[in-house]
Each structure stands twice: as structure tokens, then as C-alpha cells.
N, C-alpha and C positions, 0 to 999 in steps of 0.2 A: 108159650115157651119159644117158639120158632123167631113170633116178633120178637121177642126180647133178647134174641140170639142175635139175629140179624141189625135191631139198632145194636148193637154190643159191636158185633163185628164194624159197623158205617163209626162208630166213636172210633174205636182202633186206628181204620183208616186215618179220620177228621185227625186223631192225636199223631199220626205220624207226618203227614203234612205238615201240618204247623208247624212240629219241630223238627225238621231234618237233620238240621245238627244235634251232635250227640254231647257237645258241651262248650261251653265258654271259657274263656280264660282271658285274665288282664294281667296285659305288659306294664313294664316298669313305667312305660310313659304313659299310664292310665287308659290304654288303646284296648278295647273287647275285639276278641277273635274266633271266631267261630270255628268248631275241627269236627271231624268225624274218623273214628279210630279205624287203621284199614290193617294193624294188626294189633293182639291182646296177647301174642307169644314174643317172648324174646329176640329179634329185639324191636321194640314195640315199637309201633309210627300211626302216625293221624297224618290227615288229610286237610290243608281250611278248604274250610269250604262259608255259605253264605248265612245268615239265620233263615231261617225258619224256614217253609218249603217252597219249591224250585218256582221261579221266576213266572212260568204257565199261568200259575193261576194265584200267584201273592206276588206283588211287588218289592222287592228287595233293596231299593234303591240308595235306602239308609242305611244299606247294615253295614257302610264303612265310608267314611269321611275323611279328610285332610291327608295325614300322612301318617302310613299305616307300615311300619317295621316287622314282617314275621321273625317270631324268633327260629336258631334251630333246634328246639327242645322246649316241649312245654311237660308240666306236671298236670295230673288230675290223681283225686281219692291216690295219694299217693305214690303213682308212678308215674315214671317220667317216659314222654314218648317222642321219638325223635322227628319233625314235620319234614317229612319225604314229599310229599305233593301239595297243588294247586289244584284244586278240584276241577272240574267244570261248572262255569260259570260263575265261579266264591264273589267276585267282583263285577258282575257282568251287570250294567246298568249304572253304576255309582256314580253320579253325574260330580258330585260333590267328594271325591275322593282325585289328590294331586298327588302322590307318589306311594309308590311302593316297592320295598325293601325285600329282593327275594335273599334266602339265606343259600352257603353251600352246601344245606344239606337236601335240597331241594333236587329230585330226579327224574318228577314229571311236572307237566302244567300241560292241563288238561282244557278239554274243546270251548273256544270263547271265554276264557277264562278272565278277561278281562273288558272282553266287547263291549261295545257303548258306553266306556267310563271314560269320557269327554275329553275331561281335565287334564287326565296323568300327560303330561310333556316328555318326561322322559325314562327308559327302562332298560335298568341291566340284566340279562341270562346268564348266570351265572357259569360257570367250569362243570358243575357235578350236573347238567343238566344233561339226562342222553334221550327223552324222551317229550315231544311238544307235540299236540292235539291242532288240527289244521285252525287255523281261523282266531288265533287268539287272543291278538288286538283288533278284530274285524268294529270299524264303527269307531274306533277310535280316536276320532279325528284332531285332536290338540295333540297328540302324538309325533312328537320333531323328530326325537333323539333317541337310536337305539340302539345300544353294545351288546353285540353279541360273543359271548367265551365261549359258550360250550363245544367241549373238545372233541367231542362225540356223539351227535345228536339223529335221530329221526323224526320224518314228519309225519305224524298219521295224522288217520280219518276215523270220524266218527259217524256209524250208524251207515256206515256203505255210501257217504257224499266223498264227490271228488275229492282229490288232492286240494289245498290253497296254500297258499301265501298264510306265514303265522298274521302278517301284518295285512289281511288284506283290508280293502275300506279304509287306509288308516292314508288320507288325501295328505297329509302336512309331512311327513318323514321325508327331511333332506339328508341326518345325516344316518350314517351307519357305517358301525366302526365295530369290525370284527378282532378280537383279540388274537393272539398270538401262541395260547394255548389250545386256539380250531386246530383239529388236523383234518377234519370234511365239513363239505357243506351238503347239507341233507339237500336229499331233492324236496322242489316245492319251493323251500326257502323263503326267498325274499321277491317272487314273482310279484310286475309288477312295480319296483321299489321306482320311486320318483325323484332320488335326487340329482346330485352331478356326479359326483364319484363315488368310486367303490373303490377301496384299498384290501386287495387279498393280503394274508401276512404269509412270510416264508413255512410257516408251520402247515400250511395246508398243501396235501396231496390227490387229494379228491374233491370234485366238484360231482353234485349229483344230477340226477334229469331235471331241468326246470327251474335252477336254481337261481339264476336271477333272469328269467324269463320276461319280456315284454317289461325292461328296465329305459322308462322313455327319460332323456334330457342328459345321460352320462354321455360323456362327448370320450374320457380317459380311461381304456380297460388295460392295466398290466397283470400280468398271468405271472408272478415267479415261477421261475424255475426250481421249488419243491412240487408242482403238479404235475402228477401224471395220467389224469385220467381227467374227460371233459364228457358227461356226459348227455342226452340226448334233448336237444333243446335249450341247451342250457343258459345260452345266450343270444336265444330266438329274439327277434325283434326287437334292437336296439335302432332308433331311429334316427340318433343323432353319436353315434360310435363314427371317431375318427376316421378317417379316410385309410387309415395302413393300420393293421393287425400284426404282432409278431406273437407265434404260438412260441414256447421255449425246448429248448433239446429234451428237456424232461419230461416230456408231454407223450406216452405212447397209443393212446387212445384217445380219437375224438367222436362222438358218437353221432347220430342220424339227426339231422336238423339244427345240429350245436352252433352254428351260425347263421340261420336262415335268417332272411328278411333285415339284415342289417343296412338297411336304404341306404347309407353314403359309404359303405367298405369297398375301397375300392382295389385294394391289393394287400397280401396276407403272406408271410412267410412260415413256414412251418418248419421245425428243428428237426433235427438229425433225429433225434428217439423216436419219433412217430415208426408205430407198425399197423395201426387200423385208421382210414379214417371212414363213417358211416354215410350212408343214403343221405342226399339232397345235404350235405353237411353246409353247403353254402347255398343254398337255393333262394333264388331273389334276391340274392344282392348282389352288385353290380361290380363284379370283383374283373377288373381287365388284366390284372397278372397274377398267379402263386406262382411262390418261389419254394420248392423241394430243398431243403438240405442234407434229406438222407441220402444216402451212397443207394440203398436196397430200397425199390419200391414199395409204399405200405400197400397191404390190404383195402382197395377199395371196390364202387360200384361203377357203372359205367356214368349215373348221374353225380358222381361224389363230386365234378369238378368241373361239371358240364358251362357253368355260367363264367369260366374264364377263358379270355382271349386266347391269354399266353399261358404254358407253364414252363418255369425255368426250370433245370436240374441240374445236380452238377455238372462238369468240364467233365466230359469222357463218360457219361453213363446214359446219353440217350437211347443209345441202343437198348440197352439195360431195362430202362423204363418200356420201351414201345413194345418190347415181347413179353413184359410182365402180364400177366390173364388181368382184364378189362382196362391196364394201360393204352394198351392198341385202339384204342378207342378214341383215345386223345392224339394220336399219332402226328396229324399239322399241327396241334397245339405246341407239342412238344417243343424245346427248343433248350439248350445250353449254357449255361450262364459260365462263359471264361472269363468274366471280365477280372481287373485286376483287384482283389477285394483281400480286407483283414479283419474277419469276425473277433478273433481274440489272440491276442498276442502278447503277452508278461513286460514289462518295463527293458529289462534287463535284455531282452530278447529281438536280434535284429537278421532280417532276411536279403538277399543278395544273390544274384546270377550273374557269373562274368564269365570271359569276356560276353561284351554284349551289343555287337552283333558278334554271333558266331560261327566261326568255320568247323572245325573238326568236332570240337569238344566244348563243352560248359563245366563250368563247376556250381552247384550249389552249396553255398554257406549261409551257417543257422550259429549264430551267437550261443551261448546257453541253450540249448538245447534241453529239453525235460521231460521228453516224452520221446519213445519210439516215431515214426510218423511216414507216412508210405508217400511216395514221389513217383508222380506220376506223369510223363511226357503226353502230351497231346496234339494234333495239331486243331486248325480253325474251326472244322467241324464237329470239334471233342472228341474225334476214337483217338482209343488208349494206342499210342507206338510204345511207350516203355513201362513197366511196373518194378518201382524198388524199392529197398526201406533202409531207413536211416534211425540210427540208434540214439537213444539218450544219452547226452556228452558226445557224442560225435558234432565236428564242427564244419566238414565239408565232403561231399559227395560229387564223381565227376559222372555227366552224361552225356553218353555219345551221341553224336548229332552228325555223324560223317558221312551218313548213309540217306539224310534228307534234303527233300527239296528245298533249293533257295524259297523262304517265304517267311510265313511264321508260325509261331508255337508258341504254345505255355504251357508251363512248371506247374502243376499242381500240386500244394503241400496239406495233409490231411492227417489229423488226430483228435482227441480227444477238443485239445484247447486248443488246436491252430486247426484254421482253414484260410488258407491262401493263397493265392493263383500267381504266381508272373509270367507276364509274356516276355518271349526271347524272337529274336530275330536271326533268321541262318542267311550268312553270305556264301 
């Protein structure tokens, strides 16, 4: 009785091996699909997954060929179930499989799900995906082309293995084209990605840790200005990134390492919004100037900035900077940028100091004006002599100058859209 129990139970096993899948079904294109139901309650959803059982110890290499279309709803003994996931590993090995059609009803894809399936060239992730398993065109090496939508995604891990890359292994991805319905980039991401460009779209506001990590051969990184957060590593070791970085004003976070090892970055401006930037955030790489645009020193360490020459800040707030806590650290670095510059200024909109040279008085005129915007007298070594503001629609403002030394000064104009400097000369 006990043998007959026991072969009883080893058949049970044999029989659930074999068939892992819980059922098939054929598409209108005559295409068999493999699923396993992950719920039987309202409202119902299967999984594909691969035939028979896991790849260990049966070779699965056929159970999908050519060009395989999921639908998003299949039927079985009567009800219909809506396909939410990518199993782990439904495709893994298909040497003989060239495309596939995820649908949008799709919200995970799960570990390796597609690894070592040669052939596929190119694949889209759809909008509804918020959920991808590390490693899931790992091996994938005819792999060029891959669009990424998902509007809201994370990377995990399976079985307590590191973080990767969904595309790691996958040697042939030059392009990748993020849609415009991202609003983040999950950490992990696309470490690693080998082509020349990467196009962030304006819909994105988050970048996460690692997210195009050790990205060799992109020479053009623009960051719109919809990000505000960069974070930790995220743009480690890019080895051919142009010589000049611009972070944007909407960028308030940069996080520990998010620039390291950028071998040819040789100077970096960071925007007005920064309030943090992290540990080593440029470490190794060979940056001879930052340029500050914020007024108010962010948050940083005393290594956040250690590998630059110079750093510039605005006209009039060196001081500002040198007694901010682990600013004074950088203290000979520091230095002033007066020179005469026009970050942004509207069509319609024209700037002007007269007389010029000046004896008693100047006046400042602003065409169109559209913004409130503070006017600030300086002299050569940036401390503040005058602070004032001038209203939107207001077209001229006078500043006395009767009380200074014959030499020189500049006009600093600051808002939101204008940052502008002019120099004036006093007789």
C-alpha cells in the first residue's frame, strides 16, 4: 500500500511537470498559446506562460515560433479571462520565434521572459505595463529595437538576485525610444544600453537609481526640463558624454554618484531648482568648471564637487555660498560669474542701462516686462551694494550710483524667465 502510494504521488509530480500549463488556446492566426489562470474570481486573468514544464529539465524551445500576437482576452470551458501577465520565462529559449505582440492589457512580464529568443529584433512595452521582472531580454542578442511606454513601471528581482538591466546581454540595442506617456524611469532600467542616443520625452519627471548606468558610446544627454529628480548613479559611467552637461532649472535632486566616471565631462551647469546634490555626485570625471544658477546654496557634501577647478555662482552671492555648511570647503574654488549673459528672454522683450558711463544715476529699462524681477547693483567682486524690485509692466527703474567708486559694476536682473547681468561703468 505505501509503494502504490508513493508511485501514485511520483505520477502526480511526473503529470504536473509535463504540463505546466493549464491550457491552450488558438488565435485567429492559427498561433497556440500557452496560459495559466492566476485568477478564477471575477475578474478573471491568466498568465502565458510556455508548454509543458519549466525549461530545468524540458526543453521548451518550440513552444513558439514566428510571429506570435497575444491577445487581451482569451476564452476557456466558457469564460473569458483577461491576459495580465508574461510569465517567467513563457518565451525563454525560442530560437525560432521573430516577434511579439504584447497587448494593453498586459501589467507584468515576468523574470527572463523572453531570454535567449535570438531572433526577436524588435519590442514594444506597452502603457499598462507598471511591473518588469530584472533580466528580461537577458541573451537576447538580435535584439536592435526597443520602445519603451510604460507610464509607470518598476524593476524587480527575482529570488533575491541583484537589480539588472530588463535588456541585459542583449549586445545589438542601438535604438531605444521612450514614449511620451513615461512619467519615470524605473531604476535599473536600461543599464548598460549601447547605443548613441537616448531621447528622454518631456513627460518624464523621475529618473531612478541606475537607470541608464554604464550607457557606453552616447556622446548627447538632454535632460528636459519636466525632471526633477536624478537619482543615484543614474548616469554613472558614460564614457563618451559630451564635454558640457546642462542639468535644467527643474531638476531639484541630484543624487550620490549620478554623474561619476563620466571620462570626457568636462563642465556642468546646474539650474536654479537644485536644493540637493549627493556624495561623489561627479566623482571621476574631469569636470574643470560648475556653473551654480541657484541664488540659495543646495544641500551638499564636502566631496559633492571636489573634482572641480572652478565653481561659478551667481553675481553677488559668493559670500552666500562660502558660509553655507560644507560650502566653505570649496571656498578658493568659489568664484562669481558677472559676466554679461541671457539665459532667457521672450522676443518682444529688450534690456538697457543708460547713461552709460555713469555719473550720478542709471536707469534700468525692460521692454515688456512679465514678471516681477529683483535688480541687483554689484560691484567686481559680486557683493550686493543695492537690492530692488521691479514690477511686471513696469518699463524703467533708476539706480543710484552717486555714492560709488569711479570703476565698474553690473546690473543684475533675476526672475523666474530672465537672468541677466549688465555691466555699467561709473565716471
Amino acid at each position: 500500500m505505501k509503494r502504490k502510494l508513493l508511485n501514485l504521488i511520483m505520477l502526480l509530480c511526473i503529470s504536473l511537470q509535463v504540463f505546466a500549463h493549464e491550457f491552450e488556446a488558438v488565435n485567429s492566426d492559427g498561433k497556440t498559446i500557452y496560459y495559466n489562470i492566476t485568477s478564477s474570481a471575477e475578474p478573471r486573468t491568466v498568465e502565458v506562460t510556455y508548454r509543458g514544464n519549466p525549461s530545468s529539465s524540458y526543453p521548451h524551445s518550440n513552444s513558439y515560433t514566428g510571429v506570435i500576437n497575444i491577445p487581451e482576452s482569451v476564452t476557456y470551458n466558457g469564460n473569458t479571462y483577461s491576459v495580465t501577465s508574461i510569465g517567467e520565462m513563457s518565451f525563454e529559449g525560442c530560437r525560432d520565434l521573430t516577434s511579439v505582440t504584447i497587448p494593453n492589457s498586459v501589467t507584468t512580464i515576468g523574470f527572463e521572459a523572453f531570454a535567449n529568443s535570438s531572433r526577436i529584433t524588435s519590442i514594444i512595452i506597452p502603457e499598462s505595463v507598471t511591473y518588469i521582472r530584472n533580466a528580461v531580454f537577458n541573451g537576447c542578442s538580435g535584439l536592435t529595437s526597443l520602445t519603451y511606454n510604460a507610464a509607470n513601471c518598476t524593476i524587480g528581482t527575482r529570488d533575491g538576485l541583484n537589480n539588472t538591466s530588463i535588456f541585459e546581454g542583449c549586445t545589438s540595442v542601438t535604438s531605444l525610444t521612450i514614449g511620451n506617456t513615461v512619467n519615470s524611469i524605473p531604476s535599473y532600467a536600461f543599464i548598460g544600453f549601447k547605443g548613441t542616443s537616448i531621447v528622454i520625452p518631456n513627460s518624464v519627471t523621475y529618473i531612478g537609481d541606475l537607470a541608464f548606468y554604464g550607457c557606453a558610446g552616447i556622446t548627447n544627454l538632454t535632460i528636459p526640463n519636466s525632471v526633477t529628480y536624478i537619482g543615484n548613479a543614474a548616469f554613472a559611467i558614460w564614457s563618451s558624454l559630451r564635454s558640457s552637461l546642462t542639468i535644467p532649472n527643474s531638476v531639484t535632486y541630484i543624487g550620490d554618484l549620478a554623474f561619476a566616471c563620466c571620462s570626457s565631462l568636462e563642465s556642468v551647469t546646474i539650474g536654479t531648482g537644485i536644493t540637493f546634490i549627493g556624495d561623489n555626485a561627479f566623482r571621476e570625471s574631469p569636470i574643470d568648471t560648475a556653473i551654480m544658477k541657484a541664488e540659495n546654496p543646495p544641500t551638499i557634501k564636502t566631496n559633492t564637487l571636489d573634482v572641480a577647478r572652478v565653481i561659478l555662482v551667481p553675481c553677488g552671492q559668493a559670500d552666500v555660498y562660502k558660509s553655507a555648511t560644507n560650502w566653505d570647503y570649496y571656498g578658493d574654488k568659489i568664484q562669481e560669474d558677472c559676466s554679461v549673459s541671457l539665459d532667457e528672454l521672450a522676443e518682444d522683450e529688450s534690456v538697457a542701462v543708460y547713461p552709460n558711463p555713469v555719473m550720478d544715476n542709471a536707469v534700468l529699462s525692460i521692454d515688456n516686462l512679465k514678471e516681477d524681477v529683483k535688480v541687483i547693483l554689484t560691484d567686481e567682486q559680486g557683493r550686493q551694494l543695492s537690492l530692488s524690485t521691479m514690477k511686471a509692466g513696469e518699463r524703467e527703474i533708476s539706480l543710484n550710483t552717486s555714492s560709488l567708486a569711479n570703476g565698474i559694476y553690473f546690473v543684475r536682473i533675476v526672475g523666474e524667465k530672465i537672468q541677466r547681468t549688465e555691466k555699467i561703468i561709473k565716471k
